[in-house]
N, C-alpha and C positions, 0 to 999 in steps of 0.2 A: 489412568488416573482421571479423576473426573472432575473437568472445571465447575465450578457451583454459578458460573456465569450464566444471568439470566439476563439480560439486554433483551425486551421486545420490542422498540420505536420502530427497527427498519422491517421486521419481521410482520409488524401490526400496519406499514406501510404498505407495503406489497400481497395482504390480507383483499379477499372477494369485497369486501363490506368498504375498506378504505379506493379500493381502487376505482371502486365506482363512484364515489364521493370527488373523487377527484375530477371524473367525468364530467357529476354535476357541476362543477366547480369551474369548469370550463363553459357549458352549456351556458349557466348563469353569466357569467363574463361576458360572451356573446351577443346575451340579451342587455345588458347595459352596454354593449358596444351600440348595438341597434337602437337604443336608446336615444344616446349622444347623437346619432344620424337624426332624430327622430319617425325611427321607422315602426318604434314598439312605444306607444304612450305610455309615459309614466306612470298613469296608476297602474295600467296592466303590468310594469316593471314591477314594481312592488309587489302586485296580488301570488306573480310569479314566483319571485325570493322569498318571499313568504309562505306560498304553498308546496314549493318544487319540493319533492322527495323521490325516494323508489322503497322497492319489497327486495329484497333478494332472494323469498321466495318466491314474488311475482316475476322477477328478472329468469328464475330457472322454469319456470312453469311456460311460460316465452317462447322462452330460447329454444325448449324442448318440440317444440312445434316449428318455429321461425330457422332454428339453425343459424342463428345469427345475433352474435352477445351483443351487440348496441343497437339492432333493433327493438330488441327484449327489454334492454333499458329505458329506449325513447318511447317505448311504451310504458313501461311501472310511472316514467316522470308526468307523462301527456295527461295519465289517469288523475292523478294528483294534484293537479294543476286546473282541471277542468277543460272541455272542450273550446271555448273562447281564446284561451289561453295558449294552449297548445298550440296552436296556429304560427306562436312566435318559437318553438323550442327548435332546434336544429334549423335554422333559415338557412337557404343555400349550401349547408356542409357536407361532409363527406362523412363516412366512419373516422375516416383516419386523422380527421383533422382534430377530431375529440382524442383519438387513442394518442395521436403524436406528443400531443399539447400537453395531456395529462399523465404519459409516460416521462415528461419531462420533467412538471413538477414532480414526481415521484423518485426521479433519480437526484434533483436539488435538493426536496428536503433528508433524504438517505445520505447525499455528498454531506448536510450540516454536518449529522452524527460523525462521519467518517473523518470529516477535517477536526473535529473536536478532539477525538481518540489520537489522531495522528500528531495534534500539538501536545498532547498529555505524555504523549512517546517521547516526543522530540525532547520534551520538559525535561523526564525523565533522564536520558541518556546525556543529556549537556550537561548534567546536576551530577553524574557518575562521572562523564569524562574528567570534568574539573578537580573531583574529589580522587581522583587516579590519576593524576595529573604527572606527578613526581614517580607513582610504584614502577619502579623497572622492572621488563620483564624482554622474554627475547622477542624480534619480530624473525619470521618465519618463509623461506623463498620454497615451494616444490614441497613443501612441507617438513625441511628441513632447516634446521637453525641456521639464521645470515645476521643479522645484527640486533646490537644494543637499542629496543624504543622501551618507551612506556603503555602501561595498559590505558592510560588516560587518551594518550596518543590513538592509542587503537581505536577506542568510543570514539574519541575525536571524525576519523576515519566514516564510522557508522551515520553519527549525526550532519555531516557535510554532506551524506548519501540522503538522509530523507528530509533534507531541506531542500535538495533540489526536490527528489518526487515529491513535495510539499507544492512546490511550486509550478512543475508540471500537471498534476493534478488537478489545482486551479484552473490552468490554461484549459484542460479537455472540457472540465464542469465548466468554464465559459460559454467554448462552444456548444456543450452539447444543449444547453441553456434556452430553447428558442422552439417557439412555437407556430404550427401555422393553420393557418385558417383560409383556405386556398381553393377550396373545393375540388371537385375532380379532376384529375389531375395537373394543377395549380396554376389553372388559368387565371382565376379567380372569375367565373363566368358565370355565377350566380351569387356571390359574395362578393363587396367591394373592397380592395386591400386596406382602406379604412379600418373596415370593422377588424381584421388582422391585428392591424395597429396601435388599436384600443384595447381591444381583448388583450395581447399579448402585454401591454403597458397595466391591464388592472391584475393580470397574473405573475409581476414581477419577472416579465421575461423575453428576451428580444424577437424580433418576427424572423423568420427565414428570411433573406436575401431572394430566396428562390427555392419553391419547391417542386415534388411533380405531384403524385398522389400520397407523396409520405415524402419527411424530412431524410434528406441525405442519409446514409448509414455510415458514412465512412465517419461522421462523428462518434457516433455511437461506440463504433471501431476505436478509435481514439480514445473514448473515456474508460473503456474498457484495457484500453494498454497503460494507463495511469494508477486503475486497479489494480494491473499485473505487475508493474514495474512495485508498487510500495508491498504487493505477497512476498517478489522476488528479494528483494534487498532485505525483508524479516527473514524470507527464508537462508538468507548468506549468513544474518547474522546467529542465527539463531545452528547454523553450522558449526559458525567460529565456534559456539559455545558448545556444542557436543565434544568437539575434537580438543578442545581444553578441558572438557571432565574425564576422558579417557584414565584410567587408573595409572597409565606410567607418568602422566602430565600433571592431573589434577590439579590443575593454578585455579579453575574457578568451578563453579559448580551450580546447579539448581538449587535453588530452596527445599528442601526437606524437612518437612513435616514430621513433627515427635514423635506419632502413631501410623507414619508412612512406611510403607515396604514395599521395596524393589522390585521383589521378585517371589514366587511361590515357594520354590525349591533353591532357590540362596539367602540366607538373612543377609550378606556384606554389601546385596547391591543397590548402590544408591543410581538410578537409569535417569538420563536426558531428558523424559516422556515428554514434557510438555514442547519441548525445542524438534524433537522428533513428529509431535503431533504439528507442529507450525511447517513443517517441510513437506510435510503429504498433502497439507493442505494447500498449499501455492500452486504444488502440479494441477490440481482443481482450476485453480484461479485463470492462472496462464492457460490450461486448456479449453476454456471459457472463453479465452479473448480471440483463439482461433476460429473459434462460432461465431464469432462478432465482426472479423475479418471476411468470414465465407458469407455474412451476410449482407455486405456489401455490392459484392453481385444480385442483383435482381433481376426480373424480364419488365424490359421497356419501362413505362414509368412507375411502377409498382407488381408486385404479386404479394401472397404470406407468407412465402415460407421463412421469412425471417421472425414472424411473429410467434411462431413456436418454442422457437431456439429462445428468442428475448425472455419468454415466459418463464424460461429455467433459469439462463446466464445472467440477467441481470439482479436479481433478488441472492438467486445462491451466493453471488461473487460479494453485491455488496454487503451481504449479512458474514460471509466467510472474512471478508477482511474487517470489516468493523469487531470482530471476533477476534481475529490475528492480532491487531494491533493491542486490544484488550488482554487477550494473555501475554504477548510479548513484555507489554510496561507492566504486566505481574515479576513477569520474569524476572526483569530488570530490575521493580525493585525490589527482590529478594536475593537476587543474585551473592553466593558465596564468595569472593575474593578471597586467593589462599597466596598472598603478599610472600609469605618466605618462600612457597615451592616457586614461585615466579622468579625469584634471586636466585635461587639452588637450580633451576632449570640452565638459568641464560649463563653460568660458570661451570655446566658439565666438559667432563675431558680435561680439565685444569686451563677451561677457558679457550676453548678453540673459536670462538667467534669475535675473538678479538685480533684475527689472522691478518685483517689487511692493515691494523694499526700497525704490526709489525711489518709487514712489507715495505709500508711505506716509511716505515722508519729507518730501514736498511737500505733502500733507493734513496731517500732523500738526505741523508745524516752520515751514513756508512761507505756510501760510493758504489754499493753491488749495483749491478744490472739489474733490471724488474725479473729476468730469465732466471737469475743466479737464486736473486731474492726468493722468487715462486717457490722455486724447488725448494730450497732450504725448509721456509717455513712449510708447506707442504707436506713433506715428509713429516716434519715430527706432528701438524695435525692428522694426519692419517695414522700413524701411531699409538697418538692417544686416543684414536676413534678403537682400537685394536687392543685398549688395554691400559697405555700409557697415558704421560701424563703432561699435556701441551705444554704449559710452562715451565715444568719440571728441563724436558724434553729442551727447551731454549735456553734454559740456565746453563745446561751440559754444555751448548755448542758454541757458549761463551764469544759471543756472537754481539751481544748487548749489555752494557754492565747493568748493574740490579736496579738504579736508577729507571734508566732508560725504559727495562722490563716492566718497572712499573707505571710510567708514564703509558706505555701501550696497552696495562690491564687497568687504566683508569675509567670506570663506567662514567664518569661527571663529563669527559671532554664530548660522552654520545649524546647528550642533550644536552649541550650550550645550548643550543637553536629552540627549545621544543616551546620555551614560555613566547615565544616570536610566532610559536605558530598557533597556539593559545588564544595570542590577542585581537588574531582577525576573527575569533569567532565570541568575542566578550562585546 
């Protein structure tokens, strides 16, 4: 099925044309850091932000010769600027200190988009769990029926999961936040941590603590497991929802489309696809963050082989989740809710998940032993798995008068509790 989802912001982010811009953006920064020192005179500050640009066909025509993408660049800008000028562009830096700095800002303004999507979700499913608040349905151990909750309960469940990744998320995009301007490898022995200081304060961003020739990776590592963590939790929920469309369960379902069709060769199938497509894609994600782990190992205070890896893992992961999250709160809200097979499910067998109301009714009221109890009720649940018919099956062993039986198949005593737990999240 084909999402008509077109989102280009993180796409046109991580674009040749924007990445370099970002560069400039840095360089420039630097130069009003040197400013504030008074190392770069003011009108030259200005003739510079004012003339600084690049080619990106001059940057490939470069490179093509240099072997070397930010030398290519510090060329397109030097030309632009004028000889005079140039004099001030990259003072003291390194490559890395541009690529660090402005891979930073690149994953900030990417994280915007992605914290935006991910509140629209959370919007979303808090706005479902409330309005399912009361539908009973069965909850589920081993994948077998175990007791009476609600479907609201269940969303419930989903949203306390991406409030926290909501919150961890933040904590990574903190760290990873930070920029440095350190020179080779981060002495700062032709750069003053000043200019760090500045630069990083006019690009809304904190300075490394300490770098060597490139900012730590185990951040990078980190933001990339924030990533992973909010694929993973769509992709659990987006589980739930297959294994509740299954055709013997059918309590909820995707959105289908008036002129949608399942299948080639069956007209009856209404398929998962969209919940399916979000599950393939998290293995993506989470196998991303393993590149981002192994790239934490380096030799000594820098090498690239992590610049490689970053070149794919970071753009693919955040455009695949800003993606994920996007179809997911489709999902959501089109999501089928089928309220009576959810009643009709959690009373199959004549009600066998209401077994330990009866145990404990017979231990605590009747006098059996929990041993005696077990068995008793046991038996006739197995039975009715077999054919029969659990309540039925307790009426016969007259065991409990019809009262009592029904106080035990009362689904209202399985959520006294539930608006209690409702109200720590209102």
């Amino acid at each position: 099925m084909i999402d008509r989802y077109s989102r280009e912001e993180i796409k046109k982010i991580w674009g040749l044309e924007t990445k370099f811009s970002y560069y400039l953006k840095v360089e420039l920064a630097v130069c009003e850091a040197y400013s504030k020192l008074g190392v770069i005179p003011e009108a030259a500050l200005n003739e510079i932000k004012k003339k600084a640009s690049f080619s990106l066909e001059r940057i490939d025509e470069v490179e093509r010769e240099v072997k070397h993408d930010v030398i290519a660049f510090l060329t397109s800008v030097n030309e632009s600027v004028g000889v005079e000028n140039a004099k001030y562009i990259h003072m003291g830096l390194t490559s890395s200190d541009v690529i660090d700095t402005a891979f930073a800002l690149q994953i900030v303004d990417s994280s915007k988009i992605i914290m935006n999507e991910l509140e629209g979700l959370i919007n979303v499913i808090r706005e479902k769990a409330f309005k399912y608040k009361d539908t009973v349905c069965i909850g589920r151990s081993h994948g077998v029926h175990a007791e009476i909750m609600t479907f609201g309960f269940k969303l419930l469940n989903w949203l306390d999961g991406l409030e926290r990744a909501k919150e961890s998320f933040k904590y990574a995009l903190e760290e990873i936040s930070a920029g440095q301007i350190s020179g080779p490898v981060g002495t700062y022995s032709n750069v003053p941590p000043e200019i760090e200081k500045f630069t990083c304060e006019i690009l809304g961003l904190k300075p490394a603590k300490i770098s060597t020739q490139i900012i730590s990776r185990d951040r990078h590592a980190k933001f990339m497991s924030g990533l992973a963590l909010i694929a993973a939790l769509i992709e659990q929920f987006a589980t739930e929802i297959r294994h509740l469309q299954k055709t013997e369960v059918r309590e909820v379902e995707e959105g289908f489309g008036a002129n949608q069709k399942g299948s080639s060769a069956m007209p009856h199938k209404k398929n998962p696809v969209l919940c399916e497509n979000l599950c393939g894609l998290a293995r993506v994600v989470r196998s991303n963050m393993i590149a981002a782990f192994e790239n934490i190992n380096l030799w000594h205070e820098r090498d690239i082989s992590h610049s490689s890896a970053e070149r794919i893992i970071f753009p693919d992961s955040l455009i695949l989740v800003d993606f994920m999250l996007h179809r997911f709160k489709g999902v959501m809200e089109n999501l089928v809710v089928h309220e009576d097979n959810m009643l009709k499910n959690a009373n199959l067998y004549g009600g066998i998940v209401f077994s330990q109301k009866v145990l404990l009714k017979l231990v605590e009221e009747k006098g059996y032993t929990r041993e005696d109890a077990y068995r008793i009720v046991q038996k006739h649940a197995l039975n009715a798995l077999n054919g029969g018919d659990f309540k039925e099956g307790l009426k016969n062993e007259n065991i409990l008068t019809e009262s009592e039986l029904e106080e035990c198949f009362d689904i209202k005593d399985y959520l006294k509790n539930i608006n209690k737990v409702f109200s720590r999240f209102e």
